[in-house]
N, CA, C and O atoms as a printed pandas DataFrame, in Angstrom:
     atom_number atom_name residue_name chain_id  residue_number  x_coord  y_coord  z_coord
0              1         N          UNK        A               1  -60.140   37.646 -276.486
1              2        CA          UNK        A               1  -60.576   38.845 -275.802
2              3         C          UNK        A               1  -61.058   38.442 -274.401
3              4         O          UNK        A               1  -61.975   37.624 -274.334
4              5         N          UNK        A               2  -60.590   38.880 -273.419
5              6        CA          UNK        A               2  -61.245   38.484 -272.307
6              7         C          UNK        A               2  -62.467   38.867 -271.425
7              8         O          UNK        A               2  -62.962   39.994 -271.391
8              9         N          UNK        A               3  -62.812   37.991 -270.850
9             10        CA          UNK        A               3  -64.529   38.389 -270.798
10            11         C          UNK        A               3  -64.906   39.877 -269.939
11            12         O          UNK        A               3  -64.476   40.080 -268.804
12            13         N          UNK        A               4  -65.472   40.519 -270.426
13            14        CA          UNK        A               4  -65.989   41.638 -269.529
14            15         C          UNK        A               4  -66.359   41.263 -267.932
15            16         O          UNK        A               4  -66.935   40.267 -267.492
16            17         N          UNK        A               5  -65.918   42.209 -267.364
17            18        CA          UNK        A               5  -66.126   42.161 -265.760
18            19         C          UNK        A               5  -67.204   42.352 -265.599
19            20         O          UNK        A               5  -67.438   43.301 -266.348
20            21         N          UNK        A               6  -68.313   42.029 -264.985
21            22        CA          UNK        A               6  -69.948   42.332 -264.807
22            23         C          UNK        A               6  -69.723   43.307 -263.844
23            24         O          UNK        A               6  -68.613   43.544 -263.367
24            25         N          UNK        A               7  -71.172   44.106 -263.432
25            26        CA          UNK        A               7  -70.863   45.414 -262.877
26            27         C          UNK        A               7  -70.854   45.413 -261.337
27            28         O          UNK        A               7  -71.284   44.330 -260.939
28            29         N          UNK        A               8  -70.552   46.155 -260.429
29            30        CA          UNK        A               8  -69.911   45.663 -259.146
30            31         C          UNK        A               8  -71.701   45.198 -258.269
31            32         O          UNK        A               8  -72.022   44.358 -257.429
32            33         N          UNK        A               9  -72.380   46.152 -258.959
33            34        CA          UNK        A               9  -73.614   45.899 -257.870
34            35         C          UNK        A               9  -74.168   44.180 -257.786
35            36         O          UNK        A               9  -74.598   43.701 -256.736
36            37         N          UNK        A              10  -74.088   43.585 -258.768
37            38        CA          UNK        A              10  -74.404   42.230 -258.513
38            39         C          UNK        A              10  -73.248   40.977 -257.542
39            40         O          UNK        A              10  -73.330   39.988 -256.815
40            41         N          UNK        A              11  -72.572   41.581 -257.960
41            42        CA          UNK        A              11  -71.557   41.365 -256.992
42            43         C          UNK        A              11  -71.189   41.617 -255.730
43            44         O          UNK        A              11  -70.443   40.972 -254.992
44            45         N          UNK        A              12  -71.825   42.692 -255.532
45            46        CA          UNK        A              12  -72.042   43.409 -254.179
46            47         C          UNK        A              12  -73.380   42.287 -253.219
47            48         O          UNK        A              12  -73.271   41.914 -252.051
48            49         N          UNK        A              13  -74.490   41.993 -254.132
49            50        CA          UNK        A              13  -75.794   41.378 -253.482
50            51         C          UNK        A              13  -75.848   39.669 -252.977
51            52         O          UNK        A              13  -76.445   39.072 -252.081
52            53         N          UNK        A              14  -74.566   39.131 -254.434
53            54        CA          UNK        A              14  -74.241   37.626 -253.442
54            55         C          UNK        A              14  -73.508   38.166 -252.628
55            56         O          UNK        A              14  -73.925   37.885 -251.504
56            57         N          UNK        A              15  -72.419   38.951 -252.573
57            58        CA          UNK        A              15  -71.771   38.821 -251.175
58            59         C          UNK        A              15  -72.303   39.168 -249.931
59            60         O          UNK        A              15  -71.673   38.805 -248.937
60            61         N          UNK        A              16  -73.365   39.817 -249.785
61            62        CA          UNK        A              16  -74.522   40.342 -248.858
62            63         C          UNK        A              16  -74.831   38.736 -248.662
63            64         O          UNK        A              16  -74.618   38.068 -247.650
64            65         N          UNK        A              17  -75.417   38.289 -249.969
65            66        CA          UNK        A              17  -76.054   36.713 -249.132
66            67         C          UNK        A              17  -75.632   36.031 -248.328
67            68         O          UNK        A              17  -76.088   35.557 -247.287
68            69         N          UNK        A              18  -74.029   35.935 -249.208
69            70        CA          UNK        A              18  -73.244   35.097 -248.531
70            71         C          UNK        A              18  -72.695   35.806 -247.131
71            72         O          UNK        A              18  -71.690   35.099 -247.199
72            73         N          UNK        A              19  -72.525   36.383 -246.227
73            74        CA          UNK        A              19  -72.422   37.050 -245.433
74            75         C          UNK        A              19  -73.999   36.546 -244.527
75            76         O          UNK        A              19  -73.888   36.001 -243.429
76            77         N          UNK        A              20  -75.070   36.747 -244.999
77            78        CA          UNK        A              20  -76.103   35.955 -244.457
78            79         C          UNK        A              20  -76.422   34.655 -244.016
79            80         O          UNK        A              20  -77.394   34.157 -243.448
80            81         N          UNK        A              21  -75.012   34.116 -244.558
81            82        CA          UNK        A              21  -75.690   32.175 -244.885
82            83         C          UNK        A              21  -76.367   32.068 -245.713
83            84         O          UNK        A              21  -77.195   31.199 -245.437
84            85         N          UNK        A              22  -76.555   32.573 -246.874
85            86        CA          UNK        A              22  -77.232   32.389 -248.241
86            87         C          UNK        A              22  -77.090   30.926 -248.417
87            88         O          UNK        A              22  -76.138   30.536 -247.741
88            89         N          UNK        A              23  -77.676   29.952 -249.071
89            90        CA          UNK        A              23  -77.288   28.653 -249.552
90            91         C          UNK        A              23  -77.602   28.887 -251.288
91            92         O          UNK        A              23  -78.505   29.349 -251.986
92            93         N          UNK        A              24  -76.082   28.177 -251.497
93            94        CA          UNK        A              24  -76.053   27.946 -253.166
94            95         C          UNK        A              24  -76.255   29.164 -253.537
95            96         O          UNK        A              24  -77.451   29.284 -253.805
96            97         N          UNK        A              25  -75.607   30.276 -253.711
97            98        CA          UNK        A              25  -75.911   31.753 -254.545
98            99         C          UNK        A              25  -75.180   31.633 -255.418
99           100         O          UNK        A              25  -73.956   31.529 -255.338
100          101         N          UNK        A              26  -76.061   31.632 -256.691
101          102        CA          UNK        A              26  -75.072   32.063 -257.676
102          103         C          UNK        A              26  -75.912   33.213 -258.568
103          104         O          UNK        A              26  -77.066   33.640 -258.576
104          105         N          UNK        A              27  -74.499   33.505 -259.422
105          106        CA          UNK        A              27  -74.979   34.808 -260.161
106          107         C          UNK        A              27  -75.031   34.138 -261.549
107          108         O          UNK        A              27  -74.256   33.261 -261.931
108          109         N          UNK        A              28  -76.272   34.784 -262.402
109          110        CA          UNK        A              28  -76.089   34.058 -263.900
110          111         C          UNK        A              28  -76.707   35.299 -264.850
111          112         O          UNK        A              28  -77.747   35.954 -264.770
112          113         N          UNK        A              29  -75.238   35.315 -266.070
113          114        CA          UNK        A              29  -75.176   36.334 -266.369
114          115         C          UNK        A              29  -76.117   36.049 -267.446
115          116         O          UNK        A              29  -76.110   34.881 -267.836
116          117         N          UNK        A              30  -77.199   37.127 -268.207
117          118        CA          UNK        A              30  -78.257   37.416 -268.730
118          119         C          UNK        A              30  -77.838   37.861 -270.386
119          120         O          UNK        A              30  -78.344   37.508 -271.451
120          121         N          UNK        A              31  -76.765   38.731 -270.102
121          122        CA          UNK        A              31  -76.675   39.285 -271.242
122          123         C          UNK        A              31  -76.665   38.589 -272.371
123          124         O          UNK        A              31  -76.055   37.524 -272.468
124          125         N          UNK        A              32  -77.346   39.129 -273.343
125          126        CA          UNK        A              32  -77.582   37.954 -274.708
126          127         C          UNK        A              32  -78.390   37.142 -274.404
127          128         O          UNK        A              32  -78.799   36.422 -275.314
128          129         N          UNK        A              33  -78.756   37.005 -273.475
129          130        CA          UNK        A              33  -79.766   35.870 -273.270
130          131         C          UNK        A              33  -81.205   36.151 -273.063
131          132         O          UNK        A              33  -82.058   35.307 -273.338
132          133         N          UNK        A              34  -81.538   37.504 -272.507
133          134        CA          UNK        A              34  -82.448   37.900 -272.363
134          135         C          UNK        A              34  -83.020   39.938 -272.695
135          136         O          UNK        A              34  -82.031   40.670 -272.715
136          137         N          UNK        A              35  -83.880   40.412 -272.833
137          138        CA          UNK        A              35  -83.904   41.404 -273.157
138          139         C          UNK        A              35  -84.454   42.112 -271.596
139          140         O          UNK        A              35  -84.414   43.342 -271.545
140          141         N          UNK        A              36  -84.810   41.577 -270.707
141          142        CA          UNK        A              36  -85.165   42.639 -269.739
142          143         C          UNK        A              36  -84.407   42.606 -268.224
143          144         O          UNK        A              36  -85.002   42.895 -267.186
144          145         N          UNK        A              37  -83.095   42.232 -268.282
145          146        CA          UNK        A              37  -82.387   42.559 -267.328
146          147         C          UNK        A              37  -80.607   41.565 -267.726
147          148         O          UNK        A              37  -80.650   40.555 -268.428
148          149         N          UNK        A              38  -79.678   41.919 -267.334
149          150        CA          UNK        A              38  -78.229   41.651 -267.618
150          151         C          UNK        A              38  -78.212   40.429 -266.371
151          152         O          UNK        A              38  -78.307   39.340 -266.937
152          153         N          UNK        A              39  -78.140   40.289 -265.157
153          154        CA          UNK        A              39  -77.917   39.287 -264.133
154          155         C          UNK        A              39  -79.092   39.219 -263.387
155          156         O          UNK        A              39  -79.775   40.213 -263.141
156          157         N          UNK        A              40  -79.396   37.920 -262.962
157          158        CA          UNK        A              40  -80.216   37.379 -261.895
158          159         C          UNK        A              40  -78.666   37.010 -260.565
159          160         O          UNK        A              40  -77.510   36.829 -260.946
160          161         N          UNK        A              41  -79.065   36.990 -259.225
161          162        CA          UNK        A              41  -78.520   36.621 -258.247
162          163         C          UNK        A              41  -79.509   35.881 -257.675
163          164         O          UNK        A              41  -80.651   36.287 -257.460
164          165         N          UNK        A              42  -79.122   34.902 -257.451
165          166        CA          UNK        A              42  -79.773   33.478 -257.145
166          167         C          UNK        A              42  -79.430   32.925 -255.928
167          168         O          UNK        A              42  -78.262   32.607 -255.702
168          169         N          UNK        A              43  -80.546   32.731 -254.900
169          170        CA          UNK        A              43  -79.581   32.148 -253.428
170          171         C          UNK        A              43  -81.158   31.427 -252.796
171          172         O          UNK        A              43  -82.246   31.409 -253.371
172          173         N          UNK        A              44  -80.849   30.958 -251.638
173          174        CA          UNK        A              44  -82.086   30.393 -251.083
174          175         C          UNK        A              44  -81.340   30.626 -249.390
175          176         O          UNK        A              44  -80.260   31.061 -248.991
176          177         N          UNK        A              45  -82.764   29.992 -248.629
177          178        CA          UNK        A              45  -82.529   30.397 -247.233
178          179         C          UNK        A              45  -82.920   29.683 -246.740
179          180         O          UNK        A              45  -83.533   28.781 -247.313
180          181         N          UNK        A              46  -82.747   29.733 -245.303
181          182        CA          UNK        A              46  -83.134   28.004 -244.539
182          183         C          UNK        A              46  -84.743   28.330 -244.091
183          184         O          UNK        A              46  -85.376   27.286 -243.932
184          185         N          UNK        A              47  -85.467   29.470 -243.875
185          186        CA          UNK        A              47  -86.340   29.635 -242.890
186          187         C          UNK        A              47  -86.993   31.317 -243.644
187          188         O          UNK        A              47  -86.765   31.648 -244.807
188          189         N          UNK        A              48  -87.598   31.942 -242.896
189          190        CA          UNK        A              48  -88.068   33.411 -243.305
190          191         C          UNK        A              48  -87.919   34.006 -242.982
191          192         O          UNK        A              48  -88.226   35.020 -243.609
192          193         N          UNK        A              49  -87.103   34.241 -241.256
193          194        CA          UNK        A              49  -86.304   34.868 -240.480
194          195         C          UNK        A              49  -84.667   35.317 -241.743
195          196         O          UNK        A              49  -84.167   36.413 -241.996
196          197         N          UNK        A              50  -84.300   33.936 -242.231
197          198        CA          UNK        A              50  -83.135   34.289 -242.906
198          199         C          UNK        A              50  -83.298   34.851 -243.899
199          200         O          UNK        A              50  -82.724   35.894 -244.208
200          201         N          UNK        A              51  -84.249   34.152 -244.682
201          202        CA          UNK        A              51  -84.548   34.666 -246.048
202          203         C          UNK        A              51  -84.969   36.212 -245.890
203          204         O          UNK        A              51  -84.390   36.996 -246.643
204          205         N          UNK        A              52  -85.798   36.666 -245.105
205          206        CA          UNK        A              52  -85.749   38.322 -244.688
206          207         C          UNK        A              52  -84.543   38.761 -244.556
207          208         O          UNK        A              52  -84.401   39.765 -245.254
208          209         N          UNK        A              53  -83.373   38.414 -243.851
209          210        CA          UNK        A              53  -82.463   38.947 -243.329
210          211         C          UNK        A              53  -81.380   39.253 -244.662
211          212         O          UNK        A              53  -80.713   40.281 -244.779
212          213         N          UNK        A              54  -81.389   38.149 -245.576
213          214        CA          UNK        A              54  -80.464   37.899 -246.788
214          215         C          UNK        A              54  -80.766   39.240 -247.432
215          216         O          UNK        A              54  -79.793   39.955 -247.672
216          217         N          UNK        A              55  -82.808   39.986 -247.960
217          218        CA          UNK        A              55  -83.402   40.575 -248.437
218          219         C          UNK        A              55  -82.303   41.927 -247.640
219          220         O          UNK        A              55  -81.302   42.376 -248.199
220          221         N          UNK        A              56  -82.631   42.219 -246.737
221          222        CA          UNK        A              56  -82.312   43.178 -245.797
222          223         C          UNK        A              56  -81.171   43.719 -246.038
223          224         O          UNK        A              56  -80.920   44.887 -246.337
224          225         N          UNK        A              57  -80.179   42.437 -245.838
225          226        CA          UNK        A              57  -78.659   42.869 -246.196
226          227         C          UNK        A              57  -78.485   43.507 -247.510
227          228         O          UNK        A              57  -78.250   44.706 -247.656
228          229         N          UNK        A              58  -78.653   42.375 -248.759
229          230        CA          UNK        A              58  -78.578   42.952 -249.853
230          231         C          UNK        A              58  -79.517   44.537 -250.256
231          232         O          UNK        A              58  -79.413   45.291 -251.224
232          233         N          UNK        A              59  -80.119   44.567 -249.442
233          234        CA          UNK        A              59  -80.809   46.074 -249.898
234          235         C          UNK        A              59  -80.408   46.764 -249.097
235          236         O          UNK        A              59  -81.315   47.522 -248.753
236          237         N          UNK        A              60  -79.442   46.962 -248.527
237          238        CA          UNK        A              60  -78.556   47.830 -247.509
238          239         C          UNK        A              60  -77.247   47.843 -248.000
239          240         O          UNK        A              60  -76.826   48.979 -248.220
240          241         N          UNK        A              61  -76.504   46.961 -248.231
241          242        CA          UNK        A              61  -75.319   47.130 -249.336
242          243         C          UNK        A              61  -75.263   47.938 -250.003
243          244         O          UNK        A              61  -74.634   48.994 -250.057
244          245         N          UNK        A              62  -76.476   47.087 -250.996
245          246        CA          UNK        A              62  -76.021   48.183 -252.355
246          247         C          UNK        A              62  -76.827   49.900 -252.139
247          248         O          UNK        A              62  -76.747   50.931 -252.808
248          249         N          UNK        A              63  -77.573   49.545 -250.895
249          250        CA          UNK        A              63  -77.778   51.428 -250.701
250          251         C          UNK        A              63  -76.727   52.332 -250.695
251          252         O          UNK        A              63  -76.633   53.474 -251.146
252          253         N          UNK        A              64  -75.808   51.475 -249.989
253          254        CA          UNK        A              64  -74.528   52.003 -249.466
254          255         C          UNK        A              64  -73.807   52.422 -250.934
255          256         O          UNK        A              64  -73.240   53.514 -250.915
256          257         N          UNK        A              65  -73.770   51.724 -252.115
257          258        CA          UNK        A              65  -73.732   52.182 -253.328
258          259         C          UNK        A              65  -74.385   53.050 -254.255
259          260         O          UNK        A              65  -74.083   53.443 -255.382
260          261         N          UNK        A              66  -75.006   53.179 -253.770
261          262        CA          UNK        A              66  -76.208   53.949 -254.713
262          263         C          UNK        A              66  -77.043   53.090 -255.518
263          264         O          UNK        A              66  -77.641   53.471 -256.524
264          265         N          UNK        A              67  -77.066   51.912 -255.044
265          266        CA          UNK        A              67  -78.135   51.277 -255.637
266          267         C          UNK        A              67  -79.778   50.982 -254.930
267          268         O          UNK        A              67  -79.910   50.275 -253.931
268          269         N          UNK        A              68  -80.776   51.547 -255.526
269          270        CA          UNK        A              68  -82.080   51.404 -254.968
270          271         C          UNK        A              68  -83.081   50.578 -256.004
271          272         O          UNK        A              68  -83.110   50.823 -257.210
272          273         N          UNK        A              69  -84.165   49.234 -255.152
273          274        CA          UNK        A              69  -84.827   48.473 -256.184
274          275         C          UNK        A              69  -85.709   49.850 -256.606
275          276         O          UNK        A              69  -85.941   50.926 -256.054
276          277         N          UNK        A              70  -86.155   49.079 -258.180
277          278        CA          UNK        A              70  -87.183   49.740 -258.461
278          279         C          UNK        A              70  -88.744   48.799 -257.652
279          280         O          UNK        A              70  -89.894   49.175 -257.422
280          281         N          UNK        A              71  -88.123   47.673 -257.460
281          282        CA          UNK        A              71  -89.151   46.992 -256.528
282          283         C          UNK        A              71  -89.056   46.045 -255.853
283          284         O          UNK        A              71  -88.128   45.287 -256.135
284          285         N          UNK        A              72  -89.871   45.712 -254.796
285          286        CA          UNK        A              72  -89.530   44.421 -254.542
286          287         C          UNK        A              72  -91.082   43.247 -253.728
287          288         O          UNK        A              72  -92.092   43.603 -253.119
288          289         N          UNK        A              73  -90.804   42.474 -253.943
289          290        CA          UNK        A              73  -92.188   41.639 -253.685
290          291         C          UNK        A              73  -91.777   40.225 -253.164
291          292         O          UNK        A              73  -90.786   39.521 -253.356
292          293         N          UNK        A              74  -92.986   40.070 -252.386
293          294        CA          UNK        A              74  -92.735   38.885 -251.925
294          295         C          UNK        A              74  -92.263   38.626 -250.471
295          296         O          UNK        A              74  -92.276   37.579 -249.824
296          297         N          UNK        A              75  -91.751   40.141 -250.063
297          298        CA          UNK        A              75  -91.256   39.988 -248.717
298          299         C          UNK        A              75  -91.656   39.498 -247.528
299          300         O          UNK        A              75  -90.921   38.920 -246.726
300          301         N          UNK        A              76  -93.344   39.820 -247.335
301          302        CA          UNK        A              76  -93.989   39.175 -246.002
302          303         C          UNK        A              76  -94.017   37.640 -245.795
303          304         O          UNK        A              76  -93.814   37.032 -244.744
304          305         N          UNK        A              77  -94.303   37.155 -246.988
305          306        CA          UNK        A              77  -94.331   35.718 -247.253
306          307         C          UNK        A              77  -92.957   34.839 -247.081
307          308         O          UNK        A              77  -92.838   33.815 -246.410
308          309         N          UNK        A              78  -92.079   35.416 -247.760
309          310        CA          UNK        A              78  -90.533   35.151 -247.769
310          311         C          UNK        A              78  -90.389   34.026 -248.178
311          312         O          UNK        A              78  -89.483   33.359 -247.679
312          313         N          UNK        A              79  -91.202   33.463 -249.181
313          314        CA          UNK        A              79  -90.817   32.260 -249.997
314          315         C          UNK        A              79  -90.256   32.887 -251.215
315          316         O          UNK        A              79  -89.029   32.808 -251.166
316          317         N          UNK        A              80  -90.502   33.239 -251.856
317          318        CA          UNK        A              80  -89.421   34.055 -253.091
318          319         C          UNK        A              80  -89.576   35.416 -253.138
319          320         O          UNK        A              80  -90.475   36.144 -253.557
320          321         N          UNK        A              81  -88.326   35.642 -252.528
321          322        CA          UNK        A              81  -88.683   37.495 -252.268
322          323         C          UNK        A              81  -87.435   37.975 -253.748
323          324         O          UNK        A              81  -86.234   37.711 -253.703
324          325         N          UNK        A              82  -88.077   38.646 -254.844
325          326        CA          UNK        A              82  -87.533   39.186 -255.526
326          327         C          UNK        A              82  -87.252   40.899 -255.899
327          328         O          UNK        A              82  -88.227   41.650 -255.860
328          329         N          UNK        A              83  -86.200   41.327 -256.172
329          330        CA          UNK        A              83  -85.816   42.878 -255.267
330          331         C          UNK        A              83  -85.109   43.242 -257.270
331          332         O          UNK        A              83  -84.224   42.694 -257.926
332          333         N          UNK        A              84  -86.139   44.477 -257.604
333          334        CA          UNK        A              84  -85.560   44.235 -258.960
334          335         C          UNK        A              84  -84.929   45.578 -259.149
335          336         O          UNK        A              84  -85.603   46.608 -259.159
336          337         N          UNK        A              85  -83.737   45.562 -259.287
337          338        CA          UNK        A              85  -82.822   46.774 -259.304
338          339         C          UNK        A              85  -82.634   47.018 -261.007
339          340         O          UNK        A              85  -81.456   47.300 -261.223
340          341         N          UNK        A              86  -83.310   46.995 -262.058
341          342        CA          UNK        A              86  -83.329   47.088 -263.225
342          343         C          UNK        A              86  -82.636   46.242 -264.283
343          344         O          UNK        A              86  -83.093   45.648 -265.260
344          345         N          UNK        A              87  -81.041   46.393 -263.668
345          346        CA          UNK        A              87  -80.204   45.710 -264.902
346          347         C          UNK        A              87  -79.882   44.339 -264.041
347          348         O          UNK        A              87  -79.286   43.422 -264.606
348          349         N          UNK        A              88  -80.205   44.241 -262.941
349          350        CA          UNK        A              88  -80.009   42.808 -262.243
350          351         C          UNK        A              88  -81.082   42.710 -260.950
351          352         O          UNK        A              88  -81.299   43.674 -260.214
352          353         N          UNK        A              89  -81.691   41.452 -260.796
353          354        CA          UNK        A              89  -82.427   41.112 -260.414
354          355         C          UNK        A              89  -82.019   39.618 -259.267
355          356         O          UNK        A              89  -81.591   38.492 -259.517
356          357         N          UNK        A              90  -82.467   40.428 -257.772
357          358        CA          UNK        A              90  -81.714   39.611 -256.931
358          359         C          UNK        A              90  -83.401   38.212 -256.456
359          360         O          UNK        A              90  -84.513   38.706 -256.273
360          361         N          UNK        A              91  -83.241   36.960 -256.374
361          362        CA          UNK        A              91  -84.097   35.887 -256.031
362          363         C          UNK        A              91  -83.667   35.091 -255.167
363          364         O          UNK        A              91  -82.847   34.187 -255.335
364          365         N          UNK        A              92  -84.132   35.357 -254.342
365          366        CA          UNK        A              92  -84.159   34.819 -252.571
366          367         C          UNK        A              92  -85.445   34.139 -252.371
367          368         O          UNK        A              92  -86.541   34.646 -252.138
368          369         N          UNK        A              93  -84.983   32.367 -252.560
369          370        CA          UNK        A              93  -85.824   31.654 -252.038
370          371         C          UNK        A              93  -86.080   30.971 -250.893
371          372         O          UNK        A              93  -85.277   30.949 -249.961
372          373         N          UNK        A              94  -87.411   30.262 -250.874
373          374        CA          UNK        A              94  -87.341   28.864 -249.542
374          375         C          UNK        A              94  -86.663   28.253 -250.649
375          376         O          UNK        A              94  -86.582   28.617 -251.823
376          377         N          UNK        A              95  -86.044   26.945 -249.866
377          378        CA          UNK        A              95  -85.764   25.746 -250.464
378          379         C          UNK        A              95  -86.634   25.190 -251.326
379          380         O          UNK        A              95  -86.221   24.928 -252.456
380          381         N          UNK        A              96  -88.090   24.880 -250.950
381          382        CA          UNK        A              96  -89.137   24.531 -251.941
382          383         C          UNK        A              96  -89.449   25.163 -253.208
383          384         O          UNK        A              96  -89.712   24.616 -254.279
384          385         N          UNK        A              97  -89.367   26.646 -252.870
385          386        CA          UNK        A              97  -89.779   27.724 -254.272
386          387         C          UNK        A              97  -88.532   27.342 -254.995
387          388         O          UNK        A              97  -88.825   26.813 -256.068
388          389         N          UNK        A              98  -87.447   27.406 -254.825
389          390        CA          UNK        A              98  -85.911   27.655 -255.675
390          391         C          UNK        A              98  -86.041   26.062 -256.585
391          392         O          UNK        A              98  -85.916   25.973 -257.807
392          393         N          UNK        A              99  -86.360   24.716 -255.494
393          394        CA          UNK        A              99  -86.815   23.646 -256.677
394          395         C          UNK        A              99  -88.048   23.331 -257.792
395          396         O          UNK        A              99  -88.208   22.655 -258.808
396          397         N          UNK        A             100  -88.921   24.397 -256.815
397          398        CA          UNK        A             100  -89.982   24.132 -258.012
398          399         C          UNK        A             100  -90.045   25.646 -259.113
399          400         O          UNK        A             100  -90.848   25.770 -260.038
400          401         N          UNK        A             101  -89.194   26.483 -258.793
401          402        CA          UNK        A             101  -89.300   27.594 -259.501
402          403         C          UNK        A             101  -87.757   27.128 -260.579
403          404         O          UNK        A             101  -87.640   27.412 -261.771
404          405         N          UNK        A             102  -86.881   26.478 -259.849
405          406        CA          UNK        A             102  -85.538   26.324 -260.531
406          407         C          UNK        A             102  -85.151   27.053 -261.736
407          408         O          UNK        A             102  -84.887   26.540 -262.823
408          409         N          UNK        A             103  -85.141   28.408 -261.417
409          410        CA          UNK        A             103  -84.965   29.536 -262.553
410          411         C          UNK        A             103  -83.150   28.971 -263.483
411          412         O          UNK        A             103  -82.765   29.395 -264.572
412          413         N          UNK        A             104  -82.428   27.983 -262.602
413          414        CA          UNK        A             104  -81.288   27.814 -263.416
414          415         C          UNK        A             104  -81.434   26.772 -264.586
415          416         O          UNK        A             104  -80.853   26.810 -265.670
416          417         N          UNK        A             105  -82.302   25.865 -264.153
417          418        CA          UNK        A             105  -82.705   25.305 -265.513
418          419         C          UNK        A             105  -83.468   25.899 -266.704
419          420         O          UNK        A             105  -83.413   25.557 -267.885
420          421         N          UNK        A             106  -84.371   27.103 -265.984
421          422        CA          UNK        A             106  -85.274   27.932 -266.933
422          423         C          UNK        A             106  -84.612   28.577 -267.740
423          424         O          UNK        A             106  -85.130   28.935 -268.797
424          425         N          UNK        A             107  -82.904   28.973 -267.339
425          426        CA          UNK        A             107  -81.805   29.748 -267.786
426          427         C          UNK        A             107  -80.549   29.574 -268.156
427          428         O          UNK        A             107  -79.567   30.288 -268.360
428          429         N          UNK        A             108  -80.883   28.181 -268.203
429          430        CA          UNK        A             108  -79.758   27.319 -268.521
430          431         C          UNK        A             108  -78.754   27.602 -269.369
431          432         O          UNK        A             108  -77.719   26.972 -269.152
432          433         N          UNK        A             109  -78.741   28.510 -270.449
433          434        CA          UNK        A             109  -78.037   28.851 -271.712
434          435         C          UNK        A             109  -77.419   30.067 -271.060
435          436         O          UNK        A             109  -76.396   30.534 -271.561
436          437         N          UNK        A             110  -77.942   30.608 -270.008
437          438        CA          UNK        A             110  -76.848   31.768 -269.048
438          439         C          UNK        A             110  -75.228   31.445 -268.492
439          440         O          UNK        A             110  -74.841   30.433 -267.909
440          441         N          UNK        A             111  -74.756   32.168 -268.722
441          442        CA          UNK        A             111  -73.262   31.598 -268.124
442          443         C          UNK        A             111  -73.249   32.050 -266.843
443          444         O          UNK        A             111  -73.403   33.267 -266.745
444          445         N          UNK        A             112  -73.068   31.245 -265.497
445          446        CA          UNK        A             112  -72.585   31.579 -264.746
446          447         C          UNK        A             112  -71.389   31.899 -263.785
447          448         O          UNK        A             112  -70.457   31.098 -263.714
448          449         N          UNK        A             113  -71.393   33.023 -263.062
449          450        CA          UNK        A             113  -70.202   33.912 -262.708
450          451         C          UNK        A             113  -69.861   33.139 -261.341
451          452         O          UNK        A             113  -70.592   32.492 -260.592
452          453         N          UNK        A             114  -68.208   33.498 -261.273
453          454        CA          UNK        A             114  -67.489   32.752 -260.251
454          455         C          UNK        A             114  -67.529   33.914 -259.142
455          456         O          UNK        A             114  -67.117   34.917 -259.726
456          457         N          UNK        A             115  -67.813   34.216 -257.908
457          458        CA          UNK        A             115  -67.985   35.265 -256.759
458          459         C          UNK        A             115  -67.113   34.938 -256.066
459          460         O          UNK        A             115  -66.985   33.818 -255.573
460          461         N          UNK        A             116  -66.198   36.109 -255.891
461          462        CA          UNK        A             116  -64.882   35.977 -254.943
462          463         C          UNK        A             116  -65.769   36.306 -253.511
463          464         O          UNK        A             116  -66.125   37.391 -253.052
464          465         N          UNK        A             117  -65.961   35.014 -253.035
465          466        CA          UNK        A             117  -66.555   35.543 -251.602
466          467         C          UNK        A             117  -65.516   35.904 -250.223
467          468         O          UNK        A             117  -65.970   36.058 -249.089
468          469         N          UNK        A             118  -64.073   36.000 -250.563
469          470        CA          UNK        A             118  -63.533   36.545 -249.496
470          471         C          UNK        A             118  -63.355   37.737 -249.568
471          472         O          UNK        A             118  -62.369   38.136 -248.949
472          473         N          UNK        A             119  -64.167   38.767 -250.301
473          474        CA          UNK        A             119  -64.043   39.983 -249.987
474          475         C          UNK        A             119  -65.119   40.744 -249.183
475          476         O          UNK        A             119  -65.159   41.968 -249.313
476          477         N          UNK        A             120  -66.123   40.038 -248.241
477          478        CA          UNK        A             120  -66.755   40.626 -247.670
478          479         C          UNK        A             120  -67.139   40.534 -246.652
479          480         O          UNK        A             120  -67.895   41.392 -246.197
């Protein structure tokens, strides 16, 4: 059976990153793995100028979709600004937070998704 397509909005928020200069974004899919959200989007930034800007994009994208967070935190600081749109949850770090927070080892049993980044 082949694997279900995940839904476009997470897909929509790495390609926002990546369009930013996101470093290392990946998406890791949740389902089965956890009970309070389907995908995390995972990226880091060089500075807080970018890491704002990554925030910015991706929450302008998916406006453009009809997607709005139910929250988001962390923004003034811009060491881990997390933007939680319910069924996926976008994490934009510094370099420092993303190694000492390293949510992919915390999530390790998540499968992660391949992002066609030439579509954006």
């Amino acid at each position: 059976m082949p694997e279900k397509e995940p839904p476009i909005a997470p897909v929509i928020a790495a390609q926002a990153a990546e369009s930013k200069k996101a470093l290392d974004v990946r998406v890791l899919d949740l389902r089965g793995v956890s009970s309070f959200t389907d995908y995390f989007v995972i990226c880091s930034g060089a500075n807080i100028r970018q890491i704002q800007a990554i925030s910015d994009e991706v929450e302008e994208r998916l406006e453009k979709h009809g997607e709005r967070p139910l929250g988001i935190e962390g923004y003034e600081r811009a060491e881990w600004i997390l933007a939680d749109y319910g069924d996926f949850i976008v994490h934009i770090f510094s370099q420092p937070a993303r190694e000492f927070y390293d949510l992919e080892r915390l999530w390790r049993s998540a499968s992660q998704l391949t992002i066609d980044s030439s579509s954006h």
